[in-house]
C-alpha positions in Angstrom: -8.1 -1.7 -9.0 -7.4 0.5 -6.3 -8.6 0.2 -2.6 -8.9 2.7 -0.1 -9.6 2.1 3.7 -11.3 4.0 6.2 -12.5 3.4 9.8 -9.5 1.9 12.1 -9.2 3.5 15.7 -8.9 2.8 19.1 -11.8 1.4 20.8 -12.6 -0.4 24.4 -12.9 -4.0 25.0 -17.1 -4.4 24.2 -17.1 -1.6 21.6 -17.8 -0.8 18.3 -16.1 0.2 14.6 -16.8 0.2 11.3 -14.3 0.0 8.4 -15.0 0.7 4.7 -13.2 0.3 2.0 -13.9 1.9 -1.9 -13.0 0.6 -4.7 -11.8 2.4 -8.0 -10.4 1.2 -11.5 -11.3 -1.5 -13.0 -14.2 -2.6 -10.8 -16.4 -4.4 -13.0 -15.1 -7.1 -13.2 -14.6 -7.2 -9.4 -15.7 -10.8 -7.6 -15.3 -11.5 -4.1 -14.5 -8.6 -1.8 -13.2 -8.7 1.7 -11.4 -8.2 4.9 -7.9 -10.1 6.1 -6.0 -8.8 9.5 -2.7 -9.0 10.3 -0.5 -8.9 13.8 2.9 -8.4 13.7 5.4 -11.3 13.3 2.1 -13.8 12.0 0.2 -14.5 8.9 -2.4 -12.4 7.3 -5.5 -14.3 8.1 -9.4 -14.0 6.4 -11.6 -12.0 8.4 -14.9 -12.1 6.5 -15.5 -12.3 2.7 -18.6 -11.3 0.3 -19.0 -13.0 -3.2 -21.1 -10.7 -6.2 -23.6 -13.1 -5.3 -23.5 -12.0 -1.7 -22.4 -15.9 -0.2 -20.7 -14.9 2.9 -18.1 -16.8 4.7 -16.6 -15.7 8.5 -13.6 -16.8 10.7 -14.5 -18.7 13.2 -13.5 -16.0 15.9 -15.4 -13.2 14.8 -18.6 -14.6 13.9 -21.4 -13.6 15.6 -19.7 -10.6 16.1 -18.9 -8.7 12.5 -20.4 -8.1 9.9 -19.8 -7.6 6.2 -21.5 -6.0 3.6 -21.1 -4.5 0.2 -22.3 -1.5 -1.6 -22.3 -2.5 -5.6 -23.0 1.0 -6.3 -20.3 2.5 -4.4 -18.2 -0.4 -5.0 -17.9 -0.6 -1.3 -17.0 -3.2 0.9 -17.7 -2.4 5.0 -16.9 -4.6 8.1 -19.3 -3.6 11.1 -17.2 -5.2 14.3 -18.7 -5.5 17.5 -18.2 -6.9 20.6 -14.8 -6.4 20.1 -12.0 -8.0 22.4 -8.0 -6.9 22.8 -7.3 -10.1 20.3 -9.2 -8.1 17.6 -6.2 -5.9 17.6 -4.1 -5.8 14.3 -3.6 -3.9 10.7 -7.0 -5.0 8.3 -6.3 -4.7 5.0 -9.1 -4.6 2.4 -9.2 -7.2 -0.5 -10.5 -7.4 -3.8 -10.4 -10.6 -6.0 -11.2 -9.6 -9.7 -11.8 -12.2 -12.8 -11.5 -12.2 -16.0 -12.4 -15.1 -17.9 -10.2 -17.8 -16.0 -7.8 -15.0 -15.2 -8.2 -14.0 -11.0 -6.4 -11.4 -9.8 -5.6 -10.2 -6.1 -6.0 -6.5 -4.8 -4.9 -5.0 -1.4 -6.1 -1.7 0.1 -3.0 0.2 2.4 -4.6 -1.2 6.1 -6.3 0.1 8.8 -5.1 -0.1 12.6 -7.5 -0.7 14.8 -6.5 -1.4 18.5 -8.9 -2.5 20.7 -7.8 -1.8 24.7 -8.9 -4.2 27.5 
């Protein structure tokens, strides 16, 4: 599977973006998509995931704020962020988790920057 981001920037405190994220390859046998950010010198933390079965599950700092959704037909994956605050800032990286009988497998797309400015 291969990912491919789109959508990071540099936006204001209280503004808006919207990331995407395609997936090619071997897609159907995709099962959870989602969205992990990273800052410098911590962990790569869960933003927001979707499940084929569109069960959604948030991190407790951006919900209420962002929202994810998926596209089956594109094989799409987006993350609508608003409200965004300067702590929003970091590298999010796209994420596909595909299965294959009892066989999961872990995809990463390249990251996207988005900086958000106070």
């Amino acid at each position: 599977v291969q990912l491919q981001a789109f959508g990071g920037g540099l936006v204001q405190a209280g503004g808006s973006l919207r990331l995407s994220c395609a997936a090619s390859g071997s897609i159907f046998s995709i099962n959870v998509m989602g969205w992990y950010r990273q800052v410098p010198g911590k962990q790569r933390d869960m933003v927001a995931t979707i499940t084929t079965g569109d069960n959604i599950n948030y991190a407790d700092p951006v919900k209420g704020r962002f929202t994810i959704s998926r596209d089956n037909a594109k094989n799409t994956v987006y993350l609508e962020m608003n409200s965004l605050k300067p702590e929003d800032t970091a590298v999010y990286y796209c994420n596909v988790v595909t299965r294959t009988g009892l066989l999961f497998l872990n995809y990463w797309g390249q990251g996207t920057l988005v900086t958000v400015s106070s």
